[in-house]
N, C-alpha and C positions, 0 to 999 in steps of 0.2 A: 864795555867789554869788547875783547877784539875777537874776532872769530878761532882764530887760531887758542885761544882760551877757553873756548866755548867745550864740555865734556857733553858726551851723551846722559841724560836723564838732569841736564841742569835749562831753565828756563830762561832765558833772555830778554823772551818777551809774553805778556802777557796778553793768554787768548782769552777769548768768550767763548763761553761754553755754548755747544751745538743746540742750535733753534732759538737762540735767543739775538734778537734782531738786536746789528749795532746802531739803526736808527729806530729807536723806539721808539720815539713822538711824532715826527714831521720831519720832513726833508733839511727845513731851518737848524732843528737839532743833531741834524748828521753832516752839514756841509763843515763847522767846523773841528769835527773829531776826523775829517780823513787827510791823508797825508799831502804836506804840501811837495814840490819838485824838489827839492833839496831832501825831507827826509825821506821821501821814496826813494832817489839813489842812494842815500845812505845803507836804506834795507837793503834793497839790491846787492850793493856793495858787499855786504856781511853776509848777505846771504850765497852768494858765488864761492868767497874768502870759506864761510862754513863747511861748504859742501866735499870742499878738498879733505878735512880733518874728520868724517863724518862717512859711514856707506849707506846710510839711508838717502833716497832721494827728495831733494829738499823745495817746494814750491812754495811760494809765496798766496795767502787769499786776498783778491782782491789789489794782485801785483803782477798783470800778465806780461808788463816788459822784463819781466825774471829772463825768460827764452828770447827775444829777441839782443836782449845785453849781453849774454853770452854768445850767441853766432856774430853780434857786430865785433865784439872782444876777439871772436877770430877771422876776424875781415871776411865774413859771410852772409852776403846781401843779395843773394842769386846764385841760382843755378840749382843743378841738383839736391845739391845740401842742404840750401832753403828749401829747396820742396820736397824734398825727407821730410826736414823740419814740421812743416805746414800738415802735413799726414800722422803724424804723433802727436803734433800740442795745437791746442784749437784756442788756447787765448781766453778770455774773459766765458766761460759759462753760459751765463744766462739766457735762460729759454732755449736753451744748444742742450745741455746733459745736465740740467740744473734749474730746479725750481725751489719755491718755499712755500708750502702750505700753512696757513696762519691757523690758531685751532678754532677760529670762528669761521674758516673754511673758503677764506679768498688765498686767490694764488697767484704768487708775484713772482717775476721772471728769478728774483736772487734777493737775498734778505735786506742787497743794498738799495734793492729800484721797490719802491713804497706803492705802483701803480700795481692796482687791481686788476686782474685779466679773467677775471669769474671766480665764483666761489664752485667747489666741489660739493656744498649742500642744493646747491640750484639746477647742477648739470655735470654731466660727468666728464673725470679729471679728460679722458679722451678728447674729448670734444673740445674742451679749453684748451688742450695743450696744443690740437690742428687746427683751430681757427681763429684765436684769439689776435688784434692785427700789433699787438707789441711784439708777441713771441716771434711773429714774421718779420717784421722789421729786424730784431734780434740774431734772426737766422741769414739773415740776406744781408748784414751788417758790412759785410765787403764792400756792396756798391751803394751803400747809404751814410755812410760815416761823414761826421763833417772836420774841416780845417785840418791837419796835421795827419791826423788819423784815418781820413780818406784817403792821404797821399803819401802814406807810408808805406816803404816796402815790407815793414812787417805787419800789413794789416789781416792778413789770414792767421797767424800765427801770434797777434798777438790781439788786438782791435781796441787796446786802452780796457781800462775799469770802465763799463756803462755805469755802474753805481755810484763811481767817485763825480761822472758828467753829472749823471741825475743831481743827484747830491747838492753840487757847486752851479749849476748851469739851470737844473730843473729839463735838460734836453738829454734823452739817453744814449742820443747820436753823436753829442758834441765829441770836439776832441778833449779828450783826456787832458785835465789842465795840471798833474803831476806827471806826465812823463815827460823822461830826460832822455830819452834815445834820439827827439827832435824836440828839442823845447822851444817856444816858440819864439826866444831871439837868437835860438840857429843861424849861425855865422856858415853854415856847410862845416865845420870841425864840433864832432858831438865831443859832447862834457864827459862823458865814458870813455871814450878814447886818448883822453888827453893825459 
């Protein structure tokens, strides 16, 4: 379906309904349901294409290079604009504005990262949510990211899926191994702009 076909109240894509974790067994059975670098820009793609035909605003779960693909689409890689940007969209969730509480009462940064950071029947969500050292790592993810996503200039505003890392890597720092804003046989001309 092309975006420009897309009408309000028709489904494109098929979501999972809220609280129900896309990796419900172990990391092994989530690494191959998330998207590889070809169909992430594909969403992307459809998803920018929608946005024009549509006034809802349209974000992607578990797709923070949505916001950085549109500012590089308008040659916007610095300066004010970006850091507009960066003060409105903070990129990947997790442990930022975004938890999951399981109902046996452990609590993971995003339905995607399967790591336990305490449960809420042992100590209160408080307490987990200021001390736990995922959530920190999580929070401070600017200066802790590894490979691409360290040295991205959209890493405040976008910082990759930690889930899709976790997932594929097992590391929630890694870089992001489906984004295409730097993918990593980056010639210096992104795939998006071409």
């Amino acid at each position: 379906m092309r975006a420009t076909e897309w009408k309000a109240g028709t489904n494109p894509i098929a979501w999972k309904p809220a609280g129900d974790s896309p990796c419900p067994r172990s990391r092994s059975s989530c690494a191959p349901a998330a998207l590889d670098l070809g169909a992430n820009e594909r969403l992307i793609h459809f998803m920018a294409e929608a946005q024009r035909v549509t006034h809802a605003i349209m974000e992607p779960v578990a797709g923070p290079q949505y916001w950085p693909f549109l500012l590089q689409r308008a040659r916007i890689s610095g300066g004010p604009l970006l850091r507009l940007g960066e003060a409105v969209f903070h990129g990947c969730s997790a442990a930022r504005g975004f938890v999951y509480i399981k109902p046996n009462g452990d609590v993971w940064p995003c339905p995607f990262i399967e790591v336990s950071c305490g449960s809420v029947r042992e100590k209160p969500f408080a307490s987990i949510w200021s001390t736990a050292p995922v959530f920190h790592d999580l929070r401070r993810r600017e200066q802790l990211l590894k490979g691409q996503c360290g040295e991205c200039e959209y890493r405040r505003l976008c910082g990759g899926c930690r889930g899709r890392d976790w997932a594929i890597t097992g590391d929630y720092l890694a870089e992001d191994p489906s984004c295409f804003i730097h993918p990593p046989e980056d010639d210096g001309q992104h795939r998006s702009e071409q």
